[in-house]
N, C-alpha and C positions, 0 to 999 in steps of 0.2 A: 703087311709090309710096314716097315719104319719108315715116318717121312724122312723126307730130303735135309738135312741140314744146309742154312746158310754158310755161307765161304765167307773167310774176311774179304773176296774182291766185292761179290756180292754187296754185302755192309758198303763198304765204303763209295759205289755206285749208287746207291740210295742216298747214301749224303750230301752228292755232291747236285744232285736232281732237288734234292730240298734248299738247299743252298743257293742253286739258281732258280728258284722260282721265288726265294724271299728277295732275292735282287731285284727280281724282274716287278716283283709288288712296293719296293721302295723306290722305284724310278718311276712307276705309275704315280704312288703318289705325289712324288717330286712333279712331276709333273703338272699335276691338278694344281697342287696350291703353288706354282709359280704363275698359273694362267689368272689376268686380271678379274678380281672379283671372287676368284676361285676362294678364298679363305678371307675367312671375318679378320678382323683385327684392326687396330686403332688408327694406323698408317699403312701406306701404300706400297705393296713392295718396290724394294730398295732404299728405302727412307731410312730404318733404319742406319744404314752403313753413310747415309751422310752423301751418297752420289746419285745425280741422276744422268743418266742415260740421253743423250741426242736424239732427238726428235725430227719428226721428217717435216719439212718446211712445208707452210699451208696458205692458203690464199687468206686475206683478212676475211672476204665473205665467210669461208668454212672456218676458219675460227673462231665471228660471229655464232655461226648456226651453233657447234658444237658445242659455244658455253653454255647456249639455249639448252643443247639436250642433255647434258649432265646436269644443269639445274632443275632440269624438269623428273628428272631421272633420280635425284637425291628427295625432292618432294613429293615422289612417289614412295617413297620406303618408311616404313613404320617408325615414328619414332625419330623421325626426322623433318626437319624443314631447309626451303632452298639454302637463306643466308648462312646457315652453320657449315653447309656445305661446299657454299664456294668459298667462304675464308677458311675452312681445311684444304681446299687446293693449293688457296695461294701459301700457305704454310706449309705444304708440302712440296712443291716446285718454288725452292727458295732460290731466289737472284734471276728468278725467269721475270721478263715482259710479260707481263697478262695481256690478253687480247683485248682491243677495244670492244666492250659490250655493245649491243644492237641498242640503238633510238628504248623500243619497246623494254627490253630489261632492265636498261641503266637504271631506272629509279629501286629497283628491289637489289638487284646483283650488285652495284657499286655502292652500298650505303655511307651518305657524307660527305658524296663528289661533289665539288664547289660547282656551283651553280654557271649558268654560262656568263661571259662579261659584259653584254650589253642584251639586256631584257628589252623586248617588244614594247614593256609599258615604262618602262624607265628611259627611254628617248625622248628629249624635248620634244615638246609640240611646236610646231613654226608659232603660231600664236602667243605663246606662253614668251617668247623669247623677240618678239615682233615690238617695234618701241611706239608708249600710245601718245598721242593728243593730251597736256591736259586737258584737265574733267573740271576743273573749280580756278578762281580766282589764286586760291590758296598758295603762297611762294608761287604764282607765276611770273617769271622772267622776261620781259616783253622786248629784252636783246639777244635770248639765248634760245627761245623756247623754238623746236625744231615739228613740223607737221609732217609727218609719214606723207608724200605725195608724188605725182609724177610732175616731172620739169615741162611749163606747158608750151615748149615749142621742141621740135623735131631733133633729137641728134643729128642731121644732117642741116640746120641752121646754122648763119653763122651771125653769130650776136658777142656782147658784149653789156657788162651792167655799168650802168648811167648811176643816175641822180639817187641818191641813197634814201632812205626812212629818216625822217626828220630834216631834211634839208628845205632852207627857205623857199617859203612859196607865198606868191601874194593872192589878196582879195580876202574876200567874205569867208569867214570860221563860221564853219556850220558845227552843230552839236555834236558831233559824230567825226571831226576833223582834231588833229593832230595841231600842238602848237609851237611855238618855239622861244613863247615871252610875251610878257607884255611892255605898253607902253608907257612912259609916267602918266599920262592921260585914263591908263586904264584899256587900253583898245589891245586885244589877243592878236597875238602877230601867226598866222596860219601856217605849218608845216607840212610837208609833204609825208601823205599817206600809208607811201609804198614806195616800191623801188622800180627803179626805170631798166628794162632790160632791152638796150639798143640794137635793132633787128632791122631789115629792108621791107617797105609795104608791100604787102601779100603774100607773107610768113603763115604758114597754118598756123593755126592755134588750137590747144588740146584742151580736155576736164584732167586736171591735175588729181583728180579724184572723183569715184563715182556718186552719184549722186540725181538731186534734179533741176531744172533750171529754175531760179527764181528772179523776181522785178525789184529789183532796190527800192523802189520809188515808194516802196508799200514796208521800206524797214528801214533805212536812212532817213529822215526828213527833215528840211525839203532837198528831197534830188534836185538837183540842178544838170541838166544834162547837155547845157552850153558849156560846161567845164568837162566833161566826163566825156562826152559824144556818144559812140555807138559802146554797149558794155554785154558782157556775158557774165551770169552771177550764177555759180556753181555750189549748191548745199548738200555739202557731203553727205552718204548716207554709211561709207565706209565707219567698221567698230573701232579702228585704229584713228578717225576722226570726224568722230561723230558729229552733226551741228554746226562743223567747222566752214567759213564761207570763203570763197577764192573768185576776187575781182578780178575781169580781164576789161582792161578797159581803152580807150582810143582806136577800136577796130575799125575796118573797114566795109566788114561785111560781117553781120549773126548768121548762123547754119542753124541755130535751134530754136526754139520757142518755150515759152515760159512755161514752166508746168510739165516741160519733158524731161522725161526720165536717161539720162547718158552713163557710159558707163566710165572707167576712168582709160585716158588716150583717143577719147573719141573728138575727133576734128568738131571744134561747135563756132569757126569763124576765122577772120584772114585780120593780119596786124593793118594798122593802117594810121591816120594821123587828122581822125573827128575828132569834135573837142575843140580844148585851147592847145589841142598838139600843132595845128595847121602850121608852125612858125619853129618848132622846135625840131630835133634831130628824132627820123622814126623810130620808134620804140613803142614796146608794152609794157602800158605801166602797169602794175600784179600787185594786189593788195590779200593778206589775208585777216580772216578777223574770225575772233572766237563767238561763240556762244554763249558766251556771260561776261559782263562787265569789269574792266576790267583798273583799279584806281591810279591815277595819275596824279601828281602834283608836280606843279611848273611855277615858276615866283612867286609861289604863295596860292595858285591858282588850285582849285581841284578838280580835275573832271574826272567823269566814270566814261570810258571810251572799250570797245572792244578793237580795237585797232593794236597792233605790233609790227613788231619790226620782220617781213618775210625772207631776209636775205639767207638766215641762218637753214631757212626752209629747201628756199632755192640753190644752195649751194649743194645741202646734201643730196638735192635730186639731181641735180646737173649731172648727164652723163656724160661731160668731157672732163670734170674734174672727177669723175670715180674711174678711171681710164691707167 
């Protein structure tokens, strides 16, 4: 028998079977190389054409994690490293927000990010910015010069300042006394100490600074303590006034003893009017005095005194004028 001849319907049914099966194998591949990742090449699909496509809104955490794992995800591939790879994102998602990188990333994923604005170790230290004592003779100012201190009677006092630094005072100039002239004779006219800060008897009285108690009698000489009467001598131990000595003097009552150690605010006695106060308005008279000598000259006179004027000291601790 002769085979069967094809028919043109025949043919043209075989065509149209191959025809749809090459459709069906270029939508496959359409397929594959639209799926992300699915095909190599320089940029990302869409990039070319210059658009990108809306994205579904994500919390800042999962936007965190996710730059996490594309970076980790680019520095697993051969032939690559993180950096190259998140500056290809941001170049390829042009005019998008990038997502804030995580604490742990930012140093490699952000390269260049300005640093934060106020560093841990670029903060003043209180200390550094804390005003000192001087330390030497050298330019000191014996009407201007200010002691870091506490004001030693109570905010809740009520006082007033008296008889000022260098105001006349009579009797005997000791070495260590303040003057205010002499006489053609020659005879040093005595000036007063310190400053008088006018209060009611049995004002507490503070340590304007920590410190420890010391006996004048054994650093001033001679103490005279018919003029002075009952006295508390404070030797700073504080670094902002180191050495620095603060008279309380005309009390009525000591709380401390010599050789103790107080800290600064601590009650060491009550105001009162022992002494040559007995006849004057009550007050505490407050002296302070440096730790090195400090030169004076007065008509021609010179003395070396550690004695100054404390008003400038006590004004800036007054807590009713820092109010």
């Amino acid at each position: 028998m002769t085979p069967e001849r094809s028919t043109p319907r025949r043919r043209r049914t075989g065509a149209l079977v191959a025809f749809g099966v090459g459709v069906v194998v270029v939508v496959v591949a359409v397929v594959i190389l639209a799926r992300p990742g699915g095909a190599p090449g320089p940029t990302a699909p869409g990039v070319a054409a210059g658009t990108v496509g809306p994205t579904p809104a994500r919390s800042a955490s999962a936007s965190a994690g996710g730059g996490q794992a594309e970076a980790s995800q680019a520095s697993a591939r051969p032939g690559s490293s993180g950096a190259p790879a998140a500056s290809g994102a941001a170049q390829a998602v042009s005019g998008a927000v990038p997502a804030a990188p995580s604490p742990a990333a930012a140093p490699s994923a952000v390269s260049g990010a300005a640093p934060s604005a106020v560093s841990p170790s670029a903060r003043p230290s209180a200390s550094s910015s804390a005003p000192v004592a001087p330390t030497s003779a050298a330019g000191f100012d014996p009407r201007r010069t200010v002691v870091p201190m506490l004001f030693p009677l109570p905010s809740s006092a009520r006082y007033r300042y008296g008889a000022a630094w260098r105001a006349p005072r009579l009797g005997v100039v000791y070495p260590y006394n303040q003057i205010r002239g002499v006489t053609p004779g020659g005879t040093l006219l005595r000036a007063h100490d310190g400053v008088d800060v006018e209060v009611a008897i049995g004002t507490l009285v503070v340590a304007p600074f920590a410190g420890v108690i010391v006996d004048p009698a054994t650093i001033w000489k001679p103490w005279d303590p018919q003029r002075y009467g009952k006295v508390v001598v404070v030797r700073s131990s504080e670094v902002t006034s180191r050495g620095y000595y603060a008279i309380l003097v005309h009390l009525s009552h000591q709380g401390v003893k010599i050789g103790q150690v107080v800290r600064r605010g601590q009650v060491v006695g009550r105001t009162g009017s022992s002494g040559n106060a007995a006849e004057t308005v009550p007050h505490l008279h407050f002296e302070l005095r440096a730790p090195f000598p400090i030169e004076f000259h007065y008509a021609g006179v010179k003395r070396l005194l550690d004695d100054f004027d404390p008003l400038p000291s006590l004004r800036a601790a007054d807590p009713k004028l820092r109010r």
